[in-house]
C-alpha positions, 0 to 999 in steps of 0.5 A: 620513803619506800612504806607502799612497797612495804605494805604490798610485801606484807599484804602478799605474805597475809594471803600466801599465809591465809591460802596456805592454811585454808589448804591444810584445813581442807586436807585436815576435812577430807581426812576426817570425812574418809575416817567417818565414812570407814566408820559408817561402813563398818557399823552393825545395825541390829534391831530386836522386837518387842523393843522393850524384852521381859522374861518368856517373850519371844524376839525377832532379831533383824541384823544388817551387817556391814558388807553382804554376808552368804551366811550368818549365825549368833548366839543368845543366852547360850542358844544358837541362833541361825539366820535366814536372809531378808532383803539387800543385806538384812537377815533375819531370825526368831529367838527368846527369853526363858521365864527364868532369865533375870533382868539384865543386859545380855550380849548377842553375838554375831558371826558372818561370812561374806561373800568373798569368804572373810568372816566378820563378827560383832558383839550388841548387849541386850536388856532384859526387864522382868515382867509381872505374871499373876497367880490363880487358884484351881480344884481339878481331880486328885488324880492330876496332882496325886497321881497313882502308881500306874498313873505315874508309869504314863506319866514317865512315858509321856515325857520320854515321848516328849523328850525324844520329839522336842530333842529334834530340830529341823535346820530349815525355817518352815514358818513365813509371814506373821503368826496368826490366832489358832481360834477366833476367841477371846484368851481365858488365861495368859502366859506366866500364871503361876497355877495353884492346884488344890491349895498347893503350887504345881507349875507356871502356865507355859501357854495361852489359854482360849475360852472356847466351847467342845468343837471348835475348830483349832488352825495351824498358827504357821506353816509346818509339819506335825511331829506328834499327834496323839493322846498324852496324860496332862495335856490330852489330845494333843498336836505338835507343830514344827516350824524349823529351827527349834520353834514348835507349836504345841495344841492341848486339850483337844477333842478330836485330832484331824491330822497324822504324825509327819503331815505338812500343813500351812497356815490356817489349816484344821489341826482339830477340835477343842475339847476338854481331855488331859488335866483341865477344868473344861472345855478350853484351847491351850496352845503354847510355843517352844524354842529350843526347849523354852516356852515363850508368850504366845500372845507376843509372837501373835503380835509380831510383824515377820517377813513371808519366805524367801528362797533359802538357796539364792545366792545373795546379791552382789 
């Protein structure tokens, strides 16, 4: 009888075979770790503020992509949309919604070029809710809803001006760090009204309005260079700010003008006083912002919290 050299036969082939697959089950692991890790290296990661975007917000986009980019651009509801660097791999860049975008989910499309000169792009859709604005009745003087024929020729000069300056766009970025309230006030109106003038529905109100008496100092809400400054027929004396890469500032209503066309300022600078001039009820701060040629909610860019300036030319990190 041989029955113990045969067990030992059996016991010899049960842990050839049990080291045999632990083997081709620890090959099978480290494959799959390689394939996620190719995977994790490969990813996109953007981030929008406001996290929930309505129709008239503005959006400050944050993308890091997988490998160091030397330049990034997307676009956005049919706008370009260029990048400036952040830190380590993060850029960073202001965008909007017009009023007029319906709700929905919108693709965001990026296209960088790396370091090493390959270009690289990545495509993330982004939803858009529809925000509620509320409706106001006003009685101003007929001559702002009725306007002569000789009103009228001012009228189509202001917009030729307007079209001309807001047709401009400045490459670089000018604006750093967080946009900051033009007046210690509180808001009379808000972005989105639409305003009934004399029973019959004129516009929507493309600003935020501050309640504050003749006189008041009215400040730069970011750093930039004023590309108007001059008196206009509905918005009075008025002050445009370029903060670079279509996004402007825009001061209504104004008193006086403390500034000359072509000045640079920064942020908190004396831009002029507050008035009532051009089609207002009275004394008040209207103050809009405009990116590439759609108005965004003021109060929302006021409430973003965006990165101070880095060197625009500094090679990135390797």
């Amino acid at each position: 009888m041989h029955f113990p050299r045969t067990r030992e036969i059996v016991l010899a082939s049960t842990c050839i075979l049990l080291i045999t697959t632990w083997v081709v089950v620890g090959s099978a692991g480290a494959e799959a770790s390689s394939d996620t890790a190719k995977t994790l290296s490969s990813t996109w990661l953007v981030r929008a503020n406001p996290p929930k975007l309505v129709n008239g917000a503005p959006i400050f986009l944050e993308v890091t992509p997988p490998v160091r980019l030397k330049s990034l651009t997307g676009t956005w509801l049919g706008h370009e949309v260029v990048f400036d660097r952040g830190s380590d791999r993060t850029w960073f860049a202001l965008a909007g919604v017009s009023l007029e975008t319906k709700p929905g989910r919108y693709p965001l499309t990026l296209d960088g070029i790396s370091v090493a000169g390959s270009r690289s792009s990545f495509r993330k859709n982004l939803s858009v809710g529809h925000a509620r604005y509320p409706i106001i009745q006003l009685t101003v003087s007929k001559q702002f809803t009725e306007p002569s024929t000789e009103q009228m020729e001012k009228i189509k000069e202001d917009q030729d001006l307007k079209h001309k300056t807001f047709s401009a766009v400045t490459p670089e970025r000018e604006w750093s760090g967080r946009f900051s309230a033009p007046v210690d006030a509180p808001s009379s109106d808000v972005f989105g009204t639409r305003r009934v003038f004399n029973g019959a529905t004129k516009s929507v109100h493309q600003g935020l309005d501050y309640r504050v008496g003749p006189g008041t100092q009215v400040a730069a809400v970011n750093g930039g260079t004023v590309i108007l400054a001059r008196p206009l027929y509905f918005e009075g004396n008025c002050v445009v700010l370029d903060h670079g890469q279509g996004l402007l500032s825009l001061y209504l209503h104004l008193s006086e003008i403390k500034v000359k066309e072509g000045e640079r300022v920064t942020r908190g600078q004396l831009l002029g006083l507050s008035g009532a001039t051009g089609r207002a009820t009275g004394p008040h701060l209207h103050i809009a912002v405009r990116w590439q040629g759609v108005y965004l909610n003021p109060a929302t860019l006021l409430g973003l919290h965006l990165p101070e300036s880095q060197a625009t030319n500094s090679p990135p990190p390797q």
